[in-house]
N, C-alpha and C positions, 0 to 999 in steps of 0.2 A: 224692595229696595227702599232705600230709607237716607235723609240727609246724613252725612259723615259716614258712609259707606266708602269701603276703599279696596282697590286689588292692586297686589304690586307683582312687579317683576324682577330680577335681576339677571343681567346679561354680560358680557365679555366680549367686545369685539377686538378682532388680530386683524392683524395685514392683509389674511387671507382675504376677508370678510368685505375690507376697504376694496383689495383689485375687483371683488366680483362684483361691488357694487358700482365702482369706473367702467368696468366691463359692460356695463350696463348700461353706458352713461352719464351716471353721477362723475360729477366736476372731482378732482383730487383733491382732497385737502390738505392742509398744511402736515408734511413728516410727523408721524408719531401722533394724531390727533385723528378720532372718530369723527366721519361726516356729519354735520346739525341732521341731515335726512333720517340718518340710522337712529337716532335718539330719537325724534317722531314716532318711526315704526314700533320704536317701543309702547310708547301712546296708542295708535294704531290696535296693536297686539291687547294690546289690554281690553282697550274696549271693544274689543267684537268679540272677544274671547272670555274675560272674566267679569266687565260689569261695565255696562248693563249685560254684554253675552251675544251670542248667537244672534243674527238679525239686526243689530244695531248698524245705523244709518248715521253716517259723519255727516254733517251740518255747517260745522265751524271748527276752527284749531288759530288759536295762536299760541307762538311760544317767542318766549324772549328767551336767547342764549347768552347766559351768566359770565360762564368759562369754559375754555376747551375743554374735550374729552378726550381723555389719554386711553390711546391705545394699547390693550390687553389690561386694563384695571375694570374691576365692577362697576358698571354703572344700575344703581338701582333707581324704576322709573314707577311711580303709584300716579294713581286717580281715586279723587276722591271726592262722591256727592256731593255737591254744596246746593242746589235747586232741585226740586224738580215741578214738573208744570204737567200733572198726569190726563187736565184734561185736552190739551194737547200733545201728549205726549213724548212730550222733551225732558233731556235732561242735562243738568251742567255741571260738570266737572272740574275741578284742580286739576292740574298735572304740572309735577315737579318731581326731577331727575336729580340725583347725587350722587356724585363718587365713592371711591371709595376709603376715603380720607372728611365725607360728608360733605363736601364745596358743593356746593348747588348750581349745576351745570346747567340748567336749564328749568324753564316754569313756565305756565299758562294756562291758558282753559280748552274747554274743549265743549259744544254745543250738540246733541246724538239726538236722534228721531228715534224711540224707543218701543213703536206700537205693535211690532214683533217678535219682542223679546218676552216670552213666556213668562210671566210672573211677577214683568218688571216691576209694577206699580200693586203689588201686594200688600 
């Protein structure tokens, strides 16, 4: 893993997606807008999954939310390297979300404990 390292994702959420997450508990949000939760989990998804991967340990997350997220539009959600600290092995991340018109729905960082993730610090 390397500074300016990045994984994205791009996702869709429906209506469906909103009741099962109220089903759950999460709060409704306002008609026609994706939950700030569900744009997390994109952040989430990333990092346990694409980078650092497997084994990565959440630490820290802020995000500032820009502007709604319109329901059933692409929201694409990246992380990307900006530290890392391998003798402790931490690492910090960008994460910022955009539409699908490019409006920047969301940003922040994100702070992962990384000492199980095979190969992180190669």
């Amino acid at each position: 893993m390397r500074i300016g390292d990045s994984a994205t994702v791009t996702r869709t959420f429906t209506a469906a997606d909103v009741l099962s997450y109220v089903d759950m508990g999460g709060a409704a949000p306002h008609p026609g807008e994706t939950p700030e939760p569900l744009i997390g989990a994109l952040f989430s998804y990333l990092l346990g999954v694409e980078l650092p991967g497997p084994g990565t340990n959440y630490l820290k997350q802020n995000t500032d939310h820009h502007a709604p997220a319109r329901l059933d539009a692409p929201l694409t959600a990246t992380v990307r390297v900006v530290q890392l600290r391998p003798e402790k092995h931490l690492v910090d991340l960008e994460t910022t979300c955009v539409d699908d018109t490019g409006t920047l729905v969301a940003s922040g960082r994100a702070l992962v404990y990384a000492r199980d993730v095979t190969g992180a610090f190669d």
